[in-house]
N, C-alpha and C positions, 0 to 999 in steps of 0.2 A: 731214235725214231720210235713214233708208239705203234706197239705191236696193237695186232686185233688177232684173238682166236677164235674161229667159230663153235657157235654154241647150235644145241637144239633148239628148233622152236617149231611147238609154242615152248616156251619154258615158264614153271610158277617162280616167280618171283620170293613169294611167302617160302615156301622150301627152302630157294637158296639161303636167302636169309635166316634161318632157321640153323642151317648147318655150319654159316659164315659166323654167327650171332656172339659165339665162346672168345672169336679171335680179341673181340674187346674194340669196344667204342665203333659198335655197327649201326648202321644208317641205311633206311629203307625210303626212297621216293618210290611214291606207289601211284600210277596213273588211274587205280583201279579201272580198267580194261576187260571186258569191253562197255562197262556197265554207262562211265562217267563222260560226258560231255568231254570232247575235245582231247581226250589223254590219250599219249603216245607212249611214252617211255617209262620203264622201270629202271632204279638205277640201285643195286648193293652195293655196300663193300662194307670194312674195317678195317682193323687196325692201321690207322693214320703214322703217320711215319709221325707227326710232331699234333699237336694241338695247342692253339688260341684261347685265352681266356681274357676277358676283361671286362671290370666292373669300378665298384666304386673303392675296391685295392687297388686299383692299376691293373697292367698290363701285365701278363704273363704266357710265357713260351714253354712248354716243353717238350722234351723228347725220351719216349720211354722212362718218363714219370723222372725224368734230370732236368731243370729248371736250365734254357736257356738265356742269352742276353736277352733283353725284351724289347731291343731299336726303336727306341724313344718311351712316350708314352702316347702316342697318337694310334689307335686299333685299325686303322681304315692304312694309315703311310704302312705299319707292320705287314694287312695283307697283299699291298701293291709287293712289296720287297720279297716274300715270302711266297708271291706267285711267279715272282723275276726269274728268282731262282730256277724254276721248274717249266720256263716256259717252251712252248712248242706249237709247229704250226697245226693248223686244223689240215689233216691228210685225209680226214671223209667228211666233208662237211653234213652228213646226216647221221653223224656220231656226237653226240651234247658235250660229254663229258669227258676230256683228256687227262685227267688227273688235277687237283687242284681242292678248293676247299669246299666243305659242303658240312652245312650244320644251321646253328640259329642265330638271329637276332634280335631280342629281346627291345617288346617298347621301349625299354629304358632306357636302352642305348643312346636315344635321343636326347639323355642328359651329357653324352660327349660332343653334342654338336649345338645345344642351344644352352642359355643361362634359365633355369628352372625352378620353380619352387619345390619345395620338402618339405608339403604338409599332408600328404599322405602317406600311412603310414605303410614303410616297407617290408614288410613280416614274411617275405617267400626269398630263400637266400638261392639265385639261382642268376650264372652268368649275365650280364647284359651281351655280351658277345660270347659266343662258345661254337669253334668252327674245328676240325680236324683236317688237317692237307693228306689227300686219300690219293696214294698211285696206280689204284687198281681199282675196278669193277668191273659187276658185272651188269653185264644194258640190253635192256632189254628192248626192241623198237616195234609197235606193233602194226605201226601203218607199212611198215615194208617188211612186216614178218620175219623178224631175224634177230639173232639174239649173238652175243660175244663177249669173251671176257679182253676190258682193255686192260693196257700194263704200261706204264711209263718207262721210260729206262732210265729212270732213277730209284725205281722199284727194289728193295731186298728182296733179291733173289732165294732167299729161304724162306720169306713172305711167301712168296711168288707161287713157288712149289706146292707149298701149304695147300693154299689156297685149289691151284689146277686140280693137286691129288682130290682133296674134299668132292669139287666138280666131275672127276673122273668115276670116283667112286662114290658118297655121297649119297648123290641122287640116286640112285639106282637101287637103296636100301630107305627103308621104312625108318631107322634109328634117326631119335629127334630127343634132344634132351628132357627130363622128364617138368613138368611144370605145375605148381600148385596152382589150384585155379581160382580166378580174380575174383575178389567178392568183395559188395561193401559192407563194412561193420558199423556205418549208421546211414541214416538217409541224405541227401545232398540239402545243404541251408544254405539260402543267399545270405549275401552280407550286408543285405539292408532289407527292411519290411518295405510295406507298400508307400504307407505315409513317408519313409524317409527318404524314398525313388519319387514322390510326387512334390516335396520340398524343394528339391536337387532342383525337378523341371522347371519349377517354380524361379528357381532361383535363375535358371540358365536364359527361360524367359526375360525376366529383368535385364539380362544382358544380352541377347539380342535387341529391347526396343533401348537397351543406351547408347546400341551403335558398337559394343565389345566386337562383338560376333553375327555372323548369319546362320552359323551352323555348329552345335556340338555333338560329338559322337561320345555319349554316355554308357559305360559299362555296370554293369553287377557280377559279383562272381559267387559261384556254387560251391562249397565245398564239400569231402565226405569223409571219413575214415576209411579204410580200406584194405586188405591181405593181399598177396598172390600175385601171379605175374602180371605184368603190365601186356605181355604180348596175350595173354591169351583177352584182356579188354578189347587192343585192337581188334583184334580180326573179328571180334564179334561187333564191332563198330562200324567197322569196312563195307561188314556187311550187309546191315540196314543205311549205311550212307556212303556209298560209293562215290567220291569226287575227285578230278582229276590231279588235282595237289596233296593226295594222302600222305603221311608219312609217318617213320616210325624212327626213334630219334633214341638212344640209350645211352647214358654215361653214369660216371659214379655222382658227379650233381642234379640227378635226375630223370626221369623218363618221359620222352614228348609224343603224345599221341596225336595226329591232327590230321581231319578229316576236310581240310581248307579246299574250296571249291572258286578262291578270287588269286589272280594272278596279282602280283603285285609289280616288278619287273624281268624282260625278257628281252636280253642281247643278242641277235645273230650274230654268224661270223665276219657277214659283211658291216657291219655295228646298226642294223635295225633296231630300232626298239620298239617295244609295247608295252603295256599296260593296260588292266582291264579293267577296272573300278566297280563295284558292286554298292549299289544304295538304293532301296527302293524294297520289299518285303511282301510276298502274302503266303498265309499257309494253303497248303493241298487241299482239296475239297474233298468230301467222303463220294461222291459220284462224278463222271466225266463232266456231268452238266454242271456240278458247284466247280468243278477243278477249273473249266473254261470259265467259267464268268470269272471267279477270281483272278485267272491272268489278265482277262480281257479289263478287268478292274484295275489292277495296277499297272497294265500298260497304260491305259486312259486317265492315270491319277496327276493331276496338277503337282498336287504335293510333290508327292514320290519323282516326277520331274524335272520338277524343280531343285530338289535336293542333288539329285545326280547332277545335273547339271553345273550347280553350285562346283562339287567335287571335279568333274573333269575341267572346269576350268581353273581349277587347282592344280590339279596335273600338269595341265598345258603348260602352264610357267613353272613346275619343278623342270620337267624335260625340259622347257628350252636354256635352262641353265646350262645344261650340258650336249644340246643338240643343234646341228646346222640352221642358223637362222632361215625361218621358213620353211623348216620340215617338219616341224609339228601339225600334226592332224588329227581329226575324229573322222576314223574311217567307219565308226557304226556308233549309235547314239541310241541309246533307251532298248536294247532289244530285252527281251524277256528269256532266261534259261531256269531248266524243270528241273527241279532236284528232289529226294524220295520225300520231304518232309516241306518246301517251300519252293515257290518262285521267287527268282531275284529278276532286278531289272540291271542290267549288266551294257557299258559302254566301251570301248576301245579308243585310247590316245596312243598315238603313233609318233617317230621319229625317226631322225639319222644321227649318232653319232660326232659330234667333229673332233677331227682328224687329231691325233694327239688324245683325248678322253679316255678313261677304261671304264669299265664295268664298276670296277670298284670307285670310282670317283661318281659315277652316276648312281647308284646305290647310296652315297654319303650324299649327296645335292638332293635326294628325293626321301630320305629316311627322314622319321618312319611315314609311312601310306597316307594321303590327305583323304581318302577314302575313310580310314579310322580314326581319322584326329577332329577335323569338322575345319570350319574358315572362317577368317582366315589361321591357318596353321598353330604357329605360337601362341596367338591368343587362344584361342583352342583347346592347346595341351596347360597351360597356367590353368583356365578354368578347369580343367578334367582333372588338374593333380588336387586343386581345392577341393572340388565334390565329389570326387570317387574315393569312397575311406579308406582303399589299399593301391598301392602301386597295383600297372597292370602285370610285371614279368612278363615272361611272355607272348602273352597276349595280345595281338594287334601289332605284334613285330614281324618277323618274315622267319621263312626257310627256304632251302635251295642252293644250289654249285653255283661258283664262280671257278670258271674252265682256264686251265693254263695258258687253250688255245685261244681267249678273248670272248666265249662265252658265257652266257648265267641265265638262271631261269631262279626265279623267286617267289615265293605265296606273299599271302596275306594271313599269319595265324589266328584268322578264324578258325570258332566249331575245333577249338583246339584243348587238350587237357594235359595236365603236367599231374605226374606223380611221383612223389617224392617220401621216401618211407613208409609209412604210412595213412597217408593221406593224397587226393586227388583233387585238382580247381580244375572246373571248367568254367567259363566266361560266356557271355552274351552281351550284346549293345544297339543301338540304333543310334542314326540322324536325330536331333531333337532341331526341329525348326521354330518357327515362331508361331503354327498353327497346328504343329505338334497336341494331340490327345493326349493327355497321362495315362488315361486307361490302356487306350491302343496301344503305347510304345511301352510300357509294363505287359501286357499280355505278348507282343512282338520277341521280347526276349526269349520267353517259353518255346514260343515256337521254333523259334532259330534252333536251341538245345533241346526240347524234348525228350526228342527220339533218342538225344544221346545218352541224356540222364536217366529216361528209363529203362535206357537196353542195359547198361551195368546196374540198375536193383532189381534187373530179373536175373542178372546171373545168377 
């Protein structure tokens, strides 16, 4: 049965983690609370009893760095099996997470489920799948003020210990491992000038009036050189952009910083689903008066409407792949949410479950996000692999648990950064319609990242 210990609360989150951080392969869902739209749950832990890898080597298992069997080479059939194992019923249904996986999925993943092309070039060597089966955390819940460490009881019990002692003692002392501080050692360069982003549009153009497409979501990405710990970028990230799907992602293939603000998929226990789709763009205004016109702009935008629109009716048909015929819905359409640096226009598609389905099969029927790829789908991603000159990694793929107990909760990695030795990508993108600006959707990038790029060349 899973145990629940109670915790203090409020309890910080960043702390625990901090003191959890040494056990190896830690994982921070960060709701940033109480700053960010809609965020409830904090969720730590480490050391994963086994971790998931898979890319374009295959599939690989292991356990305390021992290569297990890798049952088959399908990544999706591995974590149905590998949560079989582990499963349990939901015993508080306002508990997310009962042990089970939690990590990323990488754009590219989408090369296990669709035939692709390979002309972009792949230069970022980092999993398209990379999850760790976690039997412990700690959870934080902020709408009912309580906090608790769960434990599986399939948990290493010398894990287990570990872990209580740290919490028992821990907290209650100032010791925090010591950290060199993040800094970059050049400025952030995209990977394309202006004229090569206005080609691209050019060219995506052409393929909307041939009838290809109605929508692509075009990326550019940043890169920089860089020193020093990755945790101390986050939280200086966190803190000018507080969003409800932050997280903080650590392994020896890299470090995921993501300050994602769009839901991507979310299972109840009774098998609800949602999704929430983000398409539609303005920046903040320097006075209340520019900040309200500009929402009052993009809510009232054709365009920007018409784009989301596009996207949830993309949605509508991934869900009902996997949902009760006739329980798909749009239970809110175009609303507008504030973030420190932009307004989004943000929608919600909704469903049920049918009987038989898991999480993880609905996750493979909707991967990746039709919110980041444009429509329809496929053709979408064929055009994005021709015009974007680097694969995305992980960029525009997800993070998030899939719960032993029939739970999952998943972003969308946006406003997301990967560091790996020494060097850092961050990404940006938009909708490209057929009456798409060049200027506009080249200046819309900036905005998206900004804040991000210029809070680490002030460190």
């Amino acid at each position: 049965m899973i145990q629940y210990q109670p915790l203090p609360y409020p309890l910080d989150a960043h702390r625990v983690f901090e003191i959890m951080r040494d056990l190896g392969e830690p994982v921070l869902l960060d709701s940033s609370h109480p700053v960010a739209h809609c965020g409830r749950y904090d969720i730590i832990s480490a050391a994963p009893d086994l971790v998931v890898r898979f890319g374009p080597e295959g599939l690989e298992i292991n356990r305390n760095d021992i290569a297990l069997d890798t049952k088959g080479d399908d990544p999706f059939a591995c974590l149905e099996q590998l949560l079989a194992e582990i499963e349990v019923p939901a015993t508080d249904p306002d508990i997310p997470f009962n042990g089970g996986f939690i990590g990323t999925f990488s754009y590219d993943l989408g090369r296990a489920l669709e035939q692709l092309p390979s002309k972009a070039q792949a230069d970022i060597n980092f999993p398209w799948l990379r999850v760790g089966r976690y039997l412990w955390a700690v959870i934080i819940d902020h709408q009912l003020q309580r906090s608790c460490l769960m434990h599986h009881p399939k948990v290493n019990e010398t894990s287990l210990q570990q872990v209580q002692q740290r919490l028992g003692h821990d907290l209650t002392t100032n010791s925090v491992r010591q950290a060199h501080p993040f800094v970059l050692t050049t400025a952030f360069v995209s990977n394309m000038d202006r004229a090569t982003y206005g080609r691209a549009l050019n060219r995506i153009d052409d393929y909307i009036h041939a009838g290809d497409c109605y929508q692509i979501n075009f990326t550019q990405r940043f890169s920089a050189s860089c020193s020093g710990d990755p945790w101390q970028a986050f939280r200086a990230l966190r803190s000018i952009a507080p969003t409800p799907f932050a997280a903080f992602i650590e392994s020896d293939d890299g470090t995921i910083l993501s300050l994602s603000p769009e839901r991507f998929i979310e299972v109840s226990s009774d098998g609800a689903v949602e999704t929430r789709p983000i398409k539609g763009t303005r920046p903040r205004g320097a006075t209340m008066e520019e900040d309200q016109r500009l929402a009052q702009q993009l809510l009232q935008s054709a365009k920007d409407r018409a784009e989301n629109l596009m996207i949830v009716d993309l949605l509508r048909n991934d869900l009902s792949k996997s949902c009760l015929p006739g329980s798909v819905n749009v239970p809110e359409l175009f609303s507008i949410e504030h973030y420190p640096n932009v307004h989004h226009m943000v929608s919600s598609v909704c469903g049920i479950l049918r009987p038989g389905v898991t999480p993880v099969q609905l996750l493979r029927d909707c991967f990746p996000g039709g919110s980041i790829t444009g429509a329809p789908k496929i053709r979408a991603m064929e055009i994005i692999d021709e015009l974007e000159p680097q694969r995305r990694s992980i960029y525009c793929g997800s993070i998030g648990y899939i719960s032993a107990c029939g739970k999952m909760d998943t972003s969308i990695t946006i406003r997301t950064l990967l560091v790996q030795k020494d060097s850092v990508h961050c990404w940006a993108g938009g909708g490209i319609v057929a009456d798409s600006d060049i200027d506009d959707e080249y200046q819309e990038c900036y905005n998206k990242v900004n804040n991000l790029l210029q809070t680490l060349e002030q460190l």
